[in-house]
C-alpha angles and dihedrals in degrees: 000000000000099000094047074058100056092036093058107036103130103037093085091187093058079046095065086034089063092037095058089047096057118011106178100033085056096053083046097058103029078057103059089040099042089083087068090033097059093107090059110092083204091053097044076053107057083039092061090040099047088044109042121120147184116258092190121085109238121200087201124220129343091238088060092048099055089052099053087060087042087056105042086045089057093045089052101061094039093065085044088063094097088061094039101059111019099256122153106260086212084063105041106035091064105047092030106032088097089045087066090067118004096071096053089048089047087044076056106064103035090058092043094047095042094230119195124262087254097055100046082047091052094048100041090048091056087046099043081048090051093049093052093041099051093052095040099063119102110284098234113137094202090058116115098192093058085046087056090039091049096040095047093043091079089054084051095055090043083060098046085055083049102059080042092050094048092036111174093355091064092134087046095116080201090052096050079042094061094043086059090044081048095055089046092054092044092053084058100042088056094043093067091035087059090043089050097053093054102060081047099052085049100045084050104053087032089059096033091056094048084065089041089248100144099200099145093108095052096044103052092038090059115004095051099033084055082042111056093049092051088054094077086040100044092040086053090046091053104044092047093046094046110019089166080074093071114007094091094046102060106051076056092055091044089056108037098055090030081079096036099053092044090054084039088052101049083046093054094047094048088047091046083062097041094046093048092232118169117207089186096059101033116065096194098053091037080057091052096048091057093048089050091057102047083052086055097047090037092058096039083047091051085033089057092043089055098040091056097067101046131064105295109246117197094217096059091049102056089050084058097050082048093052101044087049090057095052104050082060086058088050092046086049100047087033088058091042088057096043084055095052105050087048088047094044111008139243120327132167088254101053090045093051087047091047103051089042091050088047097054090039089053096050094044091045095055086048099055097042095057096048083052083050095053087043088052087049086046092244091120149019125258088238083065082067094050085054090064092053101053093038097062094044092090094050080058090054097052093050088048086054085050099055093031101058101008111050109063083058100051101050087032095250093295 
């Protein structure tokens, strides 16, 4: 694309051409030439034109707001089922709590982007599947399949609102790009929502009990409970309807913590051996190392996403290939500890669930970091590195399918 660009500079009709064909992989790469293009009238112009945005805050139609309140209404009284009809909450909350919001969001994307038949059938059947499958599973709390199950069934449904969110443009890598640049918005966006509606709830109690009126029971029973659903709905409403809220935040954010995990992390792993921790010996560490792992990929993976659609900077690149270098040596570390165990103790739901994941996180992560390394040697784009990314999201899926609905069969629901 840059060099059709380039090419083509000056033909502003094959510029539009190109442009039509590929929105978002234009923007990409007019933005990372446009710093050697400034003295061209016809590039200041698609500048302007590629980054413009509304400064005015729009509510959309009134179609899509009805069906925001629709929507918050539904999820309400989703997560009031327990109360309704007399089900352990214990029961319903793990297997249910993703059915409150994912489907709505998913609901979203397939109106907005005017999916096919075939495809609103498609999702609503796997959902639907999903739905049946999760409550149907032996009702056993010590279980560690239906944990998995339980646990993985919300990345299932994140992958479900992701083949909503690309549509018919699923094996678009820019598209897959942009649903990860989306997750990262709306992270951001509910963030501040959350922070919102907790001054709120405090200003609220705080001004009802100077006046003796006790309404802490009835508010956070049903304020709160229709509140917390319509976060993940609203926050997606909002970044969809006024980009320009949250678009220049996140690359910030992207920057900013990109530096400071990379110092944390060398930190962590000079203090593990300081402090003399094992995590083949020691479960709990060897849990929080894992977590820690999937935070880091998942920020050089948003990092990377954020970083594709913005003029390409050297410096934040090279965090990134030093990032991603540290943490592979997370994932060998925590890779080699799970391998010890199961030789040590045998084969569990758990260590096969953190074994495949490591496994998928290792190879994708070697991927990405040597695509980071040829961008730094000028051999590649850093959209080549986006490409990885997305390439590698469906293989995550399938192994999210695989934990979710087979293996509580195949380890008969231990």
């Amino acid at each position: 694309m840059r060099d059709e660009i380039l090419t083509h500079l000056n033909d502003p009709g094959q510029l539009e051409k190109l442009y039509r064909q590929n929105r978002q992989s234009f923007k990409s790469a007019f933005n990372t030439l446009y710093p050697d293009l400034q003295d061209s009238p016809l590039a200041v112009f698609w500048h302007e034109r590629l980054n413009y945005l509304h400064e005015e805050i729009t509510w959309g139609t009134r179609k899509d707001l009805y069906f925001v309140v629709g929507a918050v209404l539904l999820a309400g009284i989703i997560a009031k089922i327990p109360a309704i009809f007399v089900i352990e909450e214990d029961f319903f909350y793990p297997r249910n709590i993703g059915f409150i919001f994912f489907p709505f969001l998913t609901a979203f994307f397939g109106w907005k982007n005017a999916l096919q038949v075939r495809q609103i059938i498609f999702l609503t059947v796997v959902t639907g599947v999903a739905l049946v499958f999760i409550n149907s599973l032996p009702d056993n709390e010590n279980s560690d399949t239906l944990v998995l199950s339980c646990i993985h069934l919300l990345l299932f449904l994140w992958s479900v609102l992701g083949l909503a969110f690309t549509g018919s443009r699923f094996g678009n890598y820019d598209k897959r790009l942009a649903y990860l640049r989306f997750n990262g918005d709306l992270l951001v966006m509910a963030a501040l929502l959350t922070i919102a509606g907790v001054i709120l709830t405090g200003i609220t109690v705080g001004l009802f009990s100077l006046i003796g009126v006790e309404i802490e029971k009835f508010y956070f029973e049903y304020v709160v409970f229709f509140g917390l659903p319509a976060i993940p709905i609203v926050a997606t409403y909002l970044t969809q309807t006024n980009p320009q809220l949250v678009n220049k935040v996140s690359p910030v954010i992207a920057r900013l913590f990109s530096p400071l995990v990379l110092v944390m992390l060398l930190a962590y792993l000079i203090a593990i051996v300081y402090a003399g921790k094992d995590p083949y010996n020691d479960r709990e560490f060897l849990l929080i190392f894992n977590l820690l792992l999937i935070g880091v990929m998942a920020l050089i993976f948003f990092s990377v996403a954020e970083t594709s659609r913005v003029a390409q900077r050297r410096a934040a690149t090279f965090i990134l290939f030093l990032l991603s270098v540290l943490t592979i040596t997370v994932n060998g570390i925590a890779l080699s500890a799970i391998l010890f165990r199961i030789s040590e103790w045998g084969i569990t739901p758990n260590r096969a669930a953190v074994l495949g994941s490591n496994l998928l996180i290792l190879v994708n992560l070697l991927l990405v970091t040597v695509s980071l390394y040829q961008v730094l040697t000028k051999k590649a784009d850093i959209a080549d590195v986006g490409s990885r990314i997305a390439a590698f999201l469906p293989i995550y899926s399938i192994w999210i399918i695989i934990v979710t609905f087979l293996f509580p069969l195949l380890f008969w629901f231990r």
